[in-house]
MINU-31910 format. One record per residue (C-alpha): chain; residue in one letter; residue number from 1; x, y, z. Coordinates in nm, 4 decimals. Each point is the difference from the previous one (the first is absolute). Layout:
REM residues N
ATOM,A,a,NUM,X,Y,Z
...
REM end
This chain:
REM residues 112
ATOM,A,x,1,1.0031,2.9854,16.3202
ATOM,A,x,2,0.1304,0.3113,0.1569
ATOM,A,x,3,0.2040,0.3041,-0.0923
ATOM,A,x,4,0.2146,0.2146,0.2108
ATOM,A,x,5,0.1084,0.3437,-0.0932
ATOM,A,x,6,0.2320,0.0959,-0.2093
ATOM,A,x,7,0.2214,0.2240,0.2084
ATOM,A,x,8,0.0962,-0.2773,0.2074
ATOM,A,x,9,0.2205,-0.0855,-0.2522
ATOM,A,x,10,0.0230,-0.3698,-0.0906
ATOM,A,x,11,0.2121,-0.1939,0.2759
ATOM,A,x,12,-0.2320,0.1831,0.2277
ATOM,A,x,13,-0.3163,-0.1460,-0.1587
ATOM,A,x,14,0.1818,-0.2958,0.0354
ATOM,A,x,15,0.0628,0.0402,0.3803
ATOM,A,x,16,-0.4134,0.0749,0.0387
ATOM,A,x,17,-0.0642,-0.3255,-0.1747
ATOM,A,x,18,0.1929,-0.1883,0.2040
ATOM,A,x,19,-0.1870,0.1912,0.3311
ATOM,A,x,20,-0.3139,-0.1377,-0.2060
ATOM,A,x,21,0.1307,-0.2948,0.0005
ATOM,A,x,22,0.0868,-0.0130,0.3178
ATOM,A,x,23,-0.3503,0.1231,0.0912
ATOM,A,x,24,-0.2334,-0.2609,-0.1386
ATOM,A,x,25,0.2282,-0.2941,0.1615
ATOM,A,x,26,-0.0741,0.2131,0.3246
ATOM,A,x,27,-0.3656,-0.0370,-0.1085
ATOM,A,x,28,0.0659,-0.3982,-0.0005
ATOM,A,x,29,0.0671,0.0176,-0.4139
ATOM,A,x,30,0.2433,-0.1427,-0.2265
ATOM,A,x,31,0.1069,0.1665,-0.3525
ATOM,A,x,32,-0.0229,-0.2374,-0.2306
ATOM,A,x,33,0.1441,0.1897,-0.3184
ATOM,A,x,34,0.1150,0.3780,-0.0637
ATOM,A,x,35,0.1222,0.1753,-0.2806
ATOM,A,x,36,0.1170,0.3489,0.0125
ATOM,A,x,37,-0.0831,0.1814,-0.2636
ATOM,A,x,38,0.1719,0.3344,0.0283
ATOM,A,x,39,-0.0390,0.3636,-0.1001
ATOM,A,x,40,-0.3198,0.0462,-0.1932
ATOM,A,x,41,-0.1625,0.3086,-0.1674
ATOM,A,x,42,-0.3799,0.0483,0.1274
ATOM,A,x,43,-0.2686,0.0045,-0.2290
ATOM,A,x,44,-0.1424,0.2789,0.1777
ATOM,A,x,45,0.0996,0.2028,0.3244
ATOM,A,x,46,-0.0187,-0.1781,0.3310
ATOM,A,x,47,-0.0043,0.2058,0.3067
ATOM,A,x,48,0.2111,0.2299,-0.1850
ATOM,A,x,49,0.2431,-0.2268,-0.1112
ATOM,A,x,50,0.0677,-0.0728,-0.3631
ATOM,A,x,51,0.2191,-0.3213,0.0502
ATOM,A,x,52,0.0561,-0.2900,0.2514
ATOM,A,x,53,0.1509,-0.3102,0.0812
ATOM,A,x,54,-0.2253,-0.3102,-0.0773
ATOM,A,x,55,0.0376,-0.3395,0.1876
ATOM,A,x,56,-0.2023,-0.2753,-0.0821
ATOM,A,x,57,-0.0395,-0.2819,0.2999
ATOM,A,x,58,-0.1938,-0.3166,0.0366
ATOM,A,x,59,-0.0245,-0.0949,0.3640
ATOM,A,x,60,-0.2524,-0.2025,0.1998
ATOM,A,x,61,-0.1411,0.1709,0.3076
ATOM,A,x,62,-0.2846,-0.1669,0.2013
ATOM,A,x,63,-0.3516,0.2756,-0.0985
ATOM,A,x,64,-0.0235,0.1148,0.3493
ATOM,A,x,65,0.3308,0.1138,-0.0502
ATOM,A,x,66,-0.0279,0.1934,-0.3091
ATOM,A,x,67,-0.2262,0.3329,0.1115
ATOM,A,x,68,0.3474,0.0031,0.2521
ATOM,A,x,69,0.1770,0.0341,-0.2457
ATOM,A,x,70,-0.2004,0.2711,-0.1938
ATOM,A,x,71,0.0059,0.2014,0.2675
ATOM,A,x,72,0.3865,-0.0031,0.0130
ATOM,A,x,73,0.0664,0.0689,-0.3266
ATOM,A,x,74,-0.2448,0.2841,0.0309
ATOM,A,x,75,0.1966,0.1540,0.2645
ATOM,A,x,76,0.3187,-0.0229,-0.2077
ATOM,A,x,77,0.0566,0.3300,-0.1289
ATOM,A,x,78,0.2561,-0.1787,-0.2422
ATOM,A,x,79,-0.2433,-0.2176,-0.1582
ATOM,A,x,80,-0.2024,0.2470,-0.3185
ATOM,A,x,81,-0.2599,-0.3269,-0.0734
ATOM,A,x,82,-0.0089,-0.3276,0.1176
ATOM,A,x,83,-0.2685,-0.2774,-0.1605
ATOM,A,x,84,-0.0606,-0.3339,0.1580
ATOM,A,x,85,-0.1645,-0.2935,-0.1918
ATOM,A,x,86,-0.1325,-0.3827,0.0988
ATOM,A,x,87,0.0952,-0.2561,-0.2057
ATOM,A,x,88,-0.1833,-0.2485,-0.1342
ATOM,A,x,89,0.0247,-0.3592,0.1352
ATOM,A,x,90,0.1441,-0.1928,-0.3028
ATOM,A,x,91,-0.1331,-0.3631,-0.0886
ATOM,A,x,92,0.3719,-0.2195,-0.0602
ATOM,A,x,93,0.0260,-0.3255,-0.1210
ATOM,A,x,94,-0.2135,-0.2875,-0.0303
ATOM,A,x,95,-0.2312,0.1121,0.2520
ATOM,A,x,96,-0.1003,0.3409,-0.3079
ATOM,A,x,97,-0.0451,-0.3232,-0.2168
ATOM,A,x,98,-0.2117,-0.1899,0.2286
ATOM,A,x,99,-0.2482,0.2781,0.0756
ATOM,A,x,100,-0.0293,0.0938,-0.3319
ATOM,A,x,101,-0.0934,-0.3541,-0.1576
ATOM,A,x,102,-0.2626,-0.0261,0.3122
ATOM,A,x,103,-0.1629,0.3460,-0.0981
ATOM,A,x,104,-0.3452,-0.0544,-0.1874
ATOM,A,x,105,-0.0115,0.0627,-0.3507
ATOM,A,x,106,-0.3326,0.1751,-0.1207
ATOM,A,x,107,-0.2344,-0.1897,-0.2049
ATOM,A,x,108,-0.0984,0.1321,-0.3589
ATOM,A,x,109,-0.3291,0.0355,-0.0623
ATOM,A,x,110,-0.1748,-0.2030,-0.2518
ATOM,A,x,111,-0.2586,0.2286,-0.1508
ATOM,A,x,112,-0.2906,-0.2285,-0.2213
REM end
Protein backbone atom coordinates (compact mmCIF):
# COMPACT_ATOMS: atom_id res chain seq x y z
CA UNK A 1 0.00 0.00 0.00
CA UNK A 2 1.21 3.48 -0.53
CA UNK A 3 -0.12 7.01 -0.50
CA UNK A 4 1.05 10.00 -2.34
CA UNK A 5 0.20 13.50 -1.39
CA UNK A 6 -2.56 15.18 -1.86
CA UNK A 7 -1.44 18.28 -3.70
CA UNK A 8 -0.43 16.31 -6.53
CA UNK A 9 -3.77 16.25 -7.42
CA UNK A 10 -5.17 12.92 -8.64
CA UNK A 11 -3.97 12.24 -12.38
CA UNK A 12 -0.67 13.11 -10.90
CA UNK A 13 -0.82 10.37 -8.23
CA UNK A 14 -1.74 8.46 -11.01
CA UNK A 15 1.38 9.36 -13.13
CA UNK A 16 3.70 8.36 -9.75
CA UNK A 17 2.01 5.01 -9.72
CA UNK A 18 2.67 4.25 -12.94
CA UNK A 19 6.70 5.46 -12.27
CA UNK A 20 6.13 2.76 -9.37
CA UNK A 21 5.14 0.62 -11.57
CA UNK A 22 7.52 1.10 -13.80
CA UNK A 23 10.09 0.84 -10.97
CA UNK A 24 9.58 -2.60 -9.52
CA UNK A 25 9.56 -4.21 -13.24
CA UNK A 26 13.04 -2.34 -13.34
CA UNK A 27 13.70 -4.26 -10.09
CA UNK A 28 12.85 -7.61 -12.18
CA UNK A 29 8.93 -7.48 -10.70
CA UNK A 30 5.64 -7.93 -12.12
CA UNK A 31 2.27 -6.24 -10.65
CA UNK A 32 0.03 -8.66 -10.32
CA UNK A 33 -3.17 -6.57 -9.21
CA UNK A 34 -3.74 -2.71 -8.32
CA UNK A 35 -6.53 -0.82 -7.27
CA UNK A 36 -6.48 2.84 -6.87
CA UNK A 37 -8.17 3.95 -4.26
CA UNK A 38 -8.25 7.71 -4.42
CA UNK A 39 -8.46 10.78 -2.21
CA UNK A 40 -8.64 9.74 1.41
CA UNK A 41 -8.95 11.75 4.70
CA UNK A 42 -6.03 10.72 7.29
CA UNK A 43 -6.82 9.48 10.50
CA UNK A 44 -4.22 11.56 11.89
CA UNK A 45 -1.55 14.05 10.39
CA UNK A 46 1.21 12.60 8.27
CA UNK A 47 4.20 14.67 7.68
CA UNK A 48 1.93 17.49 7.80
CA UNK A 49 -0.47 16.36 5.50
CA UNK A 50 -4.07 15.71 6.39
CA UNK A 51 -5.06 13.73 3.15
CA UNK A 52 -3.50 11.51 0.38
CA UNK A 53 -3.90 9.38 -2.42
CA UNK A 54 -3.97 5.57 -1.51
CA UNK A 55 -2.96 2.78 -4.03
CA UNK A 56 -3.13 -0.61 -3.14
CA UNK A 57 -0.70 -3.11 -5.36
CA UNK A 58 0.08 -6.76 -5.25
CA UNK A 59 3.26 -7.46 -7.15
CA UNK A 60 5.89 -10.19 -6.90
CA UNK A 61 9.48 -9.00 -6.55
CA UNK A 62 12.32 -11.54 -5.92
CA UNK A 63 13.43 -10.56 -1.59
CA UNK A 64 16.76 -9.36 -2.59
CA UNK A 65 14.97 -7.00 -4.51
CA UNK A 66 12.64 -5.58 -2.07
CA UNK A 67 15.11 -3.41 0.51
CA UNK A 68 15.74 -1.76 -3.41
CA UNK A 69 12.82 -0.90 -3.51
CA UNK A 70 12.40 0.59 0.05
CA UNK A 71 15.00 2.64 -0.45
CA UNK A 72 13.35 4.21 -3.58
CA UNK A 73 10.27 4.87 -2.29
CA UNK A 74 12.04 6.47 0.62
CA UNK A 75 13.68 8.87 -1.57
CA UNK A 76 10.37 9.82 -3.19
CA UNK A 77 9.43 12.96 -1.73
CA UNK A 78 5.89 12.22 -3.32
CA UNK A 79 5.31 9.12 -1.52
CA UNK A 80 3.76 10.30 2.56
CA UNK A 81 3.86 6.20 3.65
CA UNK A 82 4.49 3.28 1.88
CA UNK A 83 3.92 -0.47 3.65
CA UNK A 84 5.13 -3.63 2.06
CA UNK A 85 3.80 -7.12 3.10
CA UNK A 86 4.75 -11.07 2.16
CA UNK A 87 2.16 -13.15 1.37
CA UNK A 88 1.47 -16.26 2.46
CA UNK A 89 2.06 -19.32 0.21
CA UNK A 90 -1.52 -20.70 -0.27
CA UNK A 91 -2.19 -24.61 -0.24
CA UNK A 92 -4.71 -25.11 -3.76
CA UNK A 93 -6.34 -28.05 -4.69
CA UNK A 94 -6.02 -31.56 -4.00
CA UNK A 95 -2.60 -31.32 -2.92
CA UNK A 96 -4.39 -28.86 0.67
CA UNK A 97 -6.53 -32.14 0.77
CA UNK A 98 -3.81 -34.57 0.61
CA UNK A 99 -1.64 -33.01 3.31
CA UNK A 100 -4.29 -32.52 5.48
CA UNK A 101 -5.73 -36.24 5.55
CA UNK A 102 -1.83 -37.33 6.05
CA UNK A 103 -1.48 -34.93 9.17
CA UNK A 104 -1.63 -36.99 12.56
CA UNK A 105 -4.57 -36.72 14.54
CA UNK A 106 -3.88 -36.59 18.43
CA UNK A 107 -4.87 -39.43 20.49
CA UNK A 108 -7.40 -38.90 23.47
CA UNK A 109 -6.40 -39.98 26.50
CA UNK A 110 -8.10 -42.73 28.26
CA UNK A 111 -7.93 -41.83 31.92
CA UNK A 112 -8.87 -45.26 34.34
Amino acid sequence: MLIYKADLGEQGAKDISKQINKTIENFTGKVTKEDFWGKRRFAYVIKHQSEGFYDIKEFDLEESNTQKLKNKLNLMQEVVRYLITQRQATEVGADASAKTAKTPQPKAKKEV
